[in-house]
C-alpha positions in Angstrom: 115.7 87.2 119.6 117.4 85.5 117.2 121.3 84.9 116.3 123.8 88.3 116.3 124.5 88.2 112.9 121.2 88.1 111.7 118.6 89.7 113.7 120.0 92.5 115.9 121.4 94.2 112.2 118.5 94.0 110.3 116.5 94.9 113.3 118.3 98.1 113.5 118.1 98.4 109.8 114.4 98.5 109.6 115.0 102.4 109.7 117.5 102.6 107.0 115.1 100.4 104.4 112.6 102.4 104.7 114.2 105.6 104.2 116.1 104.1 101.0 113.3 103.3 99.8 111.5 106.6 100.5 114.6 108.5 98.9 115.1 106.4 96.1 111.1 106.7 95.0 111.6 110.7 95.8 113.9 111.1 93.3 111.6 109.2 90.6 110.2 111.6 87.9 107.8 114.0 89.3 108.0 113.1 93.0 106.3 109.5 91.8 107.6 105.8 91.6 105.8 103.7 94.6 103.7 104.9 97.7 106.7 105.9 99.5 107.2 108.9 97.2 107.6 111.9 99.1 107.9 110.4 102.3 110.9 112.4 103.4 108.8 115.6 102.2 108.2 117.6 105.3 104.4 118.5 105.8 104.0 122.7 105.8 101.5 124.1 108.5 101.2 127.7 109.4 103.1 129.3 111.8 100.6 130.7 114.1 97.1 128.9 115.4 94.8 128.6 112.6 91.3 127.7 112.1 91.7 124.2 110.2 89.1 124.8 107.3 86.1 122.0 106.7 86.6 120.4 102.9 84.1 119.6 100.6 83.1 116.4 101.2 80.9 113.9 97.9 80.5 110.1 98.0 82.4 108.1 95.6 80.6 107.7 92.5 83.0 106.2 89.8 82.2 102.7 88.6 84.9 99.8 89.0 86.2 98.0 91.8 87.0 99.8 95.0 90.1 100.0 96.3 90.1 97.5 99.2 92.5 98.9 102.4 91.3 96.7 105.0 91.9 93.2 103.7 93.4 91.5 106.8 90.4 90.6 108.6 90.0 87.5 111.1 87.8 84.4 109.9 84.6 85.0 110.8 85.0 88.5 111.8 84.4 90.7 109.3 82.0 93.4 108.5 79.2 91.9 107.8 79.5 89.5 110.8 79.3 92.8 112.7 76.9 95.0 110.6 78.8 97.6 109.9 79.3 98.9 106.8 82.2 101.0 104.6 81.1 104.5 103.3 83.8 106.1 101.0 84.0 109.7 100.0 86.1 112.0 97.9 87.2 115.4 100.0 88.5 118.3 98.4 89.8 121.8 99.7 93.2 123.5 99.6 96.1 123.0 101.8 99.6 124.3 101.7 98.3 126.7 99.5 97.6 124.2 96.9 94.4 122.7 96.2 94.0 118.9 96.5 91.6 116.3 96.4 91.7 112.8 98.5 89.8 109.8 99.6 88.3 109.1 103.0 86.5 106.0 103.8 84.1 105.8 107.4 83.6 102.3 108.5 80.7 102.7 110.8 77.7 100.4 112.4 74.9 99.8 109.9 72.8 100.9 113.1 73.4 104.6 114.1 72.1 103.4 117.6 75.1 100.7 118.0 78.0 103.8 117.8 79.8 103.9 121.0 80.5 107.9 120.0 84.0 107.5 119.8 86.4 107.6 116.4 89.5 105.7 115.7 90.8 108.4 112.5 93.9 107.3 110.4 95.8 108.4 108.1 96.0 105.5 105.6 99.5 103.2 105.8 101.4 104.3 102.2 101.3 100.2 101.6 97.4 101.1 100.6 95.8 99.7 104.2 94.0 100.9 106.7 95.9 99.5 109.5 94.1 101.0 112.1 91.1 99.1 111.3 92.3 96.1 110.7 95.1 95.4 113.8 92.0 96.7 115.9 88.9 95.6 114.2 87.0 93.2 116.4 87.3 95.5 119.2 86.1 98.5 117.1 83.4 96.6 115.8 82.6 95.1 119.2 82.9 98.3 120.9 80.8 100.4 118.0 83.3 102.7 117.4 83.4 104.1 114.5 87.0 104.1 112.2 87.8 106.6 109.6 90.9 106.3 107.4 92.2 109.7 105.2 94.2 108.8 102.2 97.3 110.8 102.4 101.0 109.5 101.1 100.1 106.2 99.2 97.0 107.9 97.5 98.4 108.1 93.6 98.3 104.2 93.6 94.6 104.5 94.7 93.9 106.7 91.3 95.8 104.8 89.6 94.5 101.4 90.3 90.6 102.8 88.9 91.0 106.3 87.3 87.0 105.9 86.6 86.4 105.6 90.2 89.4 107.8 91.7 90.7 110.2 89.0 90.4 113.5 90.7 92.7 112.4 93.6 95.8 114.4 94.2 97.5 115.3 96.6 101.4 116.5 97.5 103.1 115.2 100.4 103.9 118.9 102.1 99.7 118.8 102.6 99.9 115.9 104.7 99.7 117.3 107.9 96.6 119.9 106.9 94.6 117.8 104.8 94.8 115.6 108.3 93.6 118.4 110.1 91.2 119.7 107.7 89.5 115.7 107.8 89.7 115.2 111.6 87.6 119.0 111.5 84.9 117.5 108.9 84.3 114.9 110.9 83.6 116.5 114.1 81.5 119.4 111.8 78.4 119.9 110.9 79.4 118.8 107.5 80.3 115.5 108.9 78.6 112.2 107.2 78.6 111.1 111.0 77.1 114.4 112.5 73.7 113.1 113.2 75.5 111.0 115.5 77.2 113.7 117.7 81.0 111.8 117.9 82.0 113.2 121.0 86.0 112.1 120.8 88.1 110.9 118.2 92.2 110.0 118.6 94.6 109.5 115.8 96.1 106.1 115.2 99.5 104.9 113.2 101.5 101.9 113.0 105.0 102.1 111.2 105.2 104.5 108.4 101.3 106.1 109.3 103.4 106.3 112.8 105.9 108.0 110.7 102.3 110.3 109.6 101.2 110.7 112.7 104.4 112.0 114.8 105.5 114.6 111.7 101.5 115.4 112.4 101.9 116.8 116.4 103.5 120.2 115.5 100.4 120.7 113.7 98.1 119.6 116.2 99.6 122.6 118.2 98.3 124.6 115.4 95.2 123.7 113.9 92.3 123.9 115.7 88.3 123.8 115.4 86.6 127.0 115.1 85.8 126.7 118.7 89.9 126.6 119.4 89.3 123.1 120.8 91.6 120.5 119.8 90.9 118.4 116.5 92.0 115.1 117.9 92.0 114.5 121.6 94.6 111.5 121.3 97.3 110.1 119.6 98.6 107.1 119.5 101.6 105.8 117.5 102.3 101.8 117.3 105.4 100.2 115.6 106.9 102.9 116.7 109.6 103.3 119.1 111.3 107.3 117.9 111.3 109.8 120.9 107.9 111.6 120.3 107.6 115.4 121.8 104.3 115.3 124.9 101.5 117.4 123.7 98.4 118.8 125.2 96.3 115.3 124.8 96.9 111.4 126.1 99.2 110.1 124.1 100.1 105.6 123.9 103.3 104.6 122.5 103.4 100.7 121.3 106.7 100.1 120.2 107.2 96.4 119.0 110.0 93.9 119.5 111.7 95.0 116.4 112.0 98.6 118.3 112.5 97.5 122.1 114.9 95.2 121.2 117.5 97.3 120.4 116.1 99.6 123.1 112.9 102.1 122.4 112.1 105.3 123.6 113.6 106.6 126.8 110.6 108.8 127.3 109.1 108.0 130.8 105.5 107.5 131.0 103.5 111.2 132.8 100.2 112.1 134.0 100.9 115.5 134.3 98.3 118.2 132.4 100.5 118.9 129.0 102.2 115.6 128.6 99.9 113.0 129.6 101.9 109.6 128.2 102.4 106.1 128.4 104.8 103.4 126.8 103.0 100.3 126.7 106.1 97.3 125.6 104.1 94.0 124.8 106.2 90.8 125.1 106.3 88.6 121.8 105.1 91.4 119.7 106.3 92.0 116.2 106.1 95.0 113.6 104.0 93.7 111.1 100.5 91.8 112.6 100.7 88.9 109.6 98.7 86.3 111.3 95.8 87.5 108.6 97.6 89.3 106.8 98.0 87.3 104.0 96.8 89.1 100.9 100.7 91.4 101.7 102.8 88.8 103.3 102.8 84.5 103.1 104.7 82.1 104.4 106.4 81.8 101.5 107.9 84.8 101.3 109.4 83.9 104.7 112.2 81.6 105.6 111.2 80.9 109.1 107.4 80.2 110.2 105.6 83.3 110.6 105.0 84.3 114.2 100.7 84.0 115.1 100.6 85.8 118.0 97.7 88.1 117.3 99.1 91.4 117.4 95.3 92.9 117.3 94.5 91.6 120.6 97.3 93.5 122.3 97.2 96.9 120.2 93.2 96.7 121.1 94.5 96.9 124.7 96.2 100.3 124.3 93.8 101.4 122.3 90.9 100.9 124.8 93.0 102.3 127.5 93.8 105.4 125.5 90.1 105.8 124.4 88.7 105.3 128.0 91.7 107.9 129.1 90.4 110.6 126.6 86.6 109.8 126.6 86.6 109.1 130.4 89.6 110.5 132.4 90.7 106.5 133.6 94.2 106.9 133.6 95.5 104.0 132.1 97.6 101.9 134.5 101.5 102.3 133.8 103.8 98.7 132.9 107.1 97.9 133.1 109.4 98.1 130.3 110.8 95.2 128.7 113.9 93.9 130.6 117.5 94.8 128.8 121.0 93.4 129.5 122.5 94.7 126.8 124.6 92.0 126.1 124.4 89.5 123.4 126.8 87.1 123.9 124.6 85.1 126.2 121.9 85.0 124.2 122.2 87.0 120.9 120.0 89.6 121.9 120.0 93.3 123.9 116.9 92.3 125.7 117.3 89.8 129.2 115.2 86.5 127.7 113.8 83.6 129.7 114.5 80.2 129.4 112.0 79.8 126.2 114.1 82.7 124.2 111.3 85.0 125.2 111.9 88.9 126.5 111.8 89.4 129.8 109.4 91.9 132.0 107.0 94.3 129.8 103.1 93.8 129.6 102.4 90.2 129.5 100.6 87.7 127.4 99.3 84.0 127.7 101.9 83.1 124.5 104.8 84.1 126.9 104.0 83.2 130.1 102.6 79.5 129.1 104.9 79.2 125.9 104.5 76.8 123.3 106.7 79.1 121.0 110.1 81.3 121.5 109.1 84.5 119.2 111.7 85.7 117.2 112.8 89.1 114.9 113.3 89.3 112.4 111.9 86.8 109.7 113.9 86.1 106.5 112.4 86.7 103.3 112.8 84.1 100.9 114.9 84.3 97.8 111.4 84.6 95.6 110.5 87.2 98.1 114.0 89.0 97.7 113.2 88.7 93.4 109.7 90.0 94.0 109.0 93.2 91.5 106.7 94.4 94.3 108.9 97.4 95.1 109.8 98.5 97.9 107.0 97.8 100.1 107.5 93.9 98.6 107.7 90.6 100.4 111.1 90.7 101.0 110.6 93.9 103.4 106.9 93.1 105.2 108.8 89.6 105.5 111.5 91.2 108.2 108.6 93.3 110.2 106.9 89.7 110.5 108.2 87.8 113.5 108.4 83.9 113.9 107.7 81.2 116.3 109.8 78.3 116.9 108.8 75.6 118.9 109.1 74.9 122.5 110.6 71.2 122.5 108.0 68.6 123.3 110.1 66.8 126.0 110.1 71.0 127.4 106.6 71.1 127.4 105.7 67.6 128.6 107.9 68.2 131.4 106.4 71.4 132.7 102.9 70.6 132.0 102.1 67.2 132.1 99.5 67.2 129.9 97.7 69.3 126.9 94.6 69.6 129.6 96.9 71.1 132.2 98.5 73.4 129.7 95.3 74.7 128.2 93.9 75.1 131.8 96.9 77.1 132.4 97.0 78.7 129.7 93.4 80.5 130.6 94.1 80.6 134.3 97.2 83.3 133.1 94.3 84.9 130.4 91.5 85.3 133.1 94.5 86.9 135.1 95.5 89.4 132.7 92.0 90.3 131.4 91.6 91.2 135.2 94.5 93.3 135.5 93.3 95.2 132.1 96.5 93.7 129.7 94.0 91.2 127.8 90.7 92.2 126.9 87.7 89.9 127.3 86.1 89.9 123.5 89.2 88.4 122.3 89.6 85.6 124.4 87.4 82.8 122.7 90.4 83.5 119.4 93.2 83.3 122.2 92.2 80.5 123.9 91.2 78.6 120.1 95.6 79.0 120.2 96.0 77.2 123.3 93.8 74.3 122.4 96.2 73.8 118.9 98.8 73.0 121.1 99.8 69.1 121.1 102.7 67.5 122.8 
């Protein structure tokens, strides 16, 4: 995991930035400064169950460029290579007693008849992305699900960037948690730009700071409901995200990363019981940030080390299809091992128990692991450009250290255990076939995986 000094601070520091940052752009004139400001504003929601009223909703008219929050896309992979196609909408209403008005954008297939009737909603990442989306798009867009991303902390950068196009957005951070609930009813409404379609589920997503969303989101879940007193979203599931999170009435999938586990994620133990229905799912290798194609927020050269390209969508599409099928189908996802912990770093720098490649021990498995070519490591350091950046808070430097890296297996190391590059790749997809058996890899990304394998030269 990398050497004591470096990595097992900063990893536990990840925390701390954040909230710095949050506090320091809080304190900026009028609440404003960055799209961190009023992170540390707690939400308000009503204090008894209440009937989560259905905004107006109008398409986006202004003229200009539109804000683009999905920009990490695989080659070859992107909208148009699926038909589907972005819809974007202003909604307004009042919540928290205060009226507000914010942006929602439906990503959809072009071809009503292709929607699997299930909805991955968001609340938008404050960085400006839909994250949702885009660490899960090719199995969204496989699938035909539909994604819908709610602007909520973040949005004043969206006005600001085309006040023709987005001038009426605005919104306080202690509406967060209603306007959430007041989107998540619209779209399962009559009102809904998706009703023709009849969406019969729809789970809420986060990674990081929308995890952040999402969690200060659950005591409202408890409150809000459709006018039928049915639930507004009948899943949760919080990635990059390793806080202890309180069970509620729906299946919930916690993804902490190795920038959490490392230092030891939540204690809560996974449940099938009716009430607190939970899993952890701990993925080997994986880091906070997915920055394999993510490079319109993070390069390699804001990074001292080579950034880590193990495809973080591949294994967040795996808890997301297990959550989906759990909620749309009652499959009760299977349960995994945690990821090993000594909790000692004087044998190897790190709390977790690594294997001989410098790679964690136990946890759900992956082909990059198990047939190594590369030790994955937290956290990355940002370069001093990176560190100089006037980006802010949510700068290079930052998205630099919840980036992982790769180092190299030696040669002589790999020639040694597999001979050839033939035998490894062959390996390689013997260990893939496995897993996408056992339900830890899923079929429609193993073409990209195996492209990995066959890069490999020793």
């Amino acid at each position: 995991m990398g050497n004591r000094n470096n990595s097992l601070v900063k990893t536990a520091c990840m925390a701390v930035i954040l909230l710095a940052g949050t506090q320091a752009l809080a304190q900026a004139p009028g609440g404003r400064g960055g799209p961190l400001a009023g992170f540390n504003v707690t939400p308000v929601i009503p204090a008894v169950s209440t009937v989560a009223a259905i905004p107006g909703i109008r398409p986006v008219t202004g003229g200009g460029e539109a804000w683009n929050s999905s920009p990490a896309q695989w080659p070859g992979h992107g909208i148009a290579d699926y038909n589907y196609e972005i819809n974007e909408y202003l909604i307004s209403g009042t919540a928290a007693g205060e009226p507000y008005t914010t942006r929602l954008v439906i990503r959809k297939p072009s071809n009503n008849s292709d929607f699997s009737g299930l909805v991955v909603a968001e609340s938008m990442h404050p960085i400006g992305g839909a994250h949702a989306f885009e660490y899960n798009s090719i199995y969204i867009m496989d699938s035909g699900h539909i994604a819908v991303e709610i602007s909520t902390l973040g949005a004043d950068q969206i006005r600001e960037f085309n006040p023709a196009r987005y001038g009426d957005i605005q919104i306080s951070p202690t509406q967060t948690s209603e306007i959430l609930a007041q989107a998540g009813a619209l779209i399962k409404s009559s009102q809904s730009p998706i009703a023709a379609l009849n969406p019969r589920n729809m789970i809420l997503w986060g990674t990081s700071a929308s995890s952040a969303i999402l969690t200060r989101y659950l005591p409202a879940h408890a409150v809000f409901t459709l006018a039928d007193g049915s639930n507004i979203y009948d899943g949760f599931m919080p990635t990059s995200n390793g806080s202890e999170i309180a069970a509620v009435d729906v299946p919930m999938i916690q993804v902490p990363t190795q920038h959490e586990y490392g230092n030891g994620a939540t204690t809560l133990q996974d449940s099938d019981e009716a009430g607190s229905q939970f899993r952890v799912y701990e993925f080997a290798g994986l880091a906070h940030l997915d920055a394999r194609n993510n490079s319109a927020r993070v390069t390699q050269n804001d990074c001292q080390h080579p950034i880590s390209m193990l495809p973080q969508e591949a294994y967040f599409s795996v808890a997301l299809h297990h959550l989906l099928q759990w909620v749309d189908k009652g499959i009760v996802p299977p349960r995994a091992p945690r990821i090993l912990m000594d909790n000692f770093v004087d044998n190897d720098g790190s709390l977790m128990a690594l294997d001989a490649n410098g790679n964690a021990q136990s946890g759900i498995r992956n082909p990059y692991v198990d047939v190594a070519a590369y030790k994955y490591t937290m956290v990355n350091e940002p370069t001093e450009a990176a560190m100089n950046s006037a980006a802010g808070v949510m700068g290079p430097a930052l998205l630099c250290r919840l980036s992982g890296w790769q180092t190299p297996v030696a040669q002589a190391n790999l020639r040694r255990e597999y001979g050839t590059t033939t035998t490894y790749v062959s390996r390689f997809e013997s260990r893939l076939n496995a897993l996408e058996a056992e339900g830890w890899s899923l079929p429609v990304y193993h073409d990209l995986i195996m492209a990995d394998a066959r890069k490999v030269q020793f």
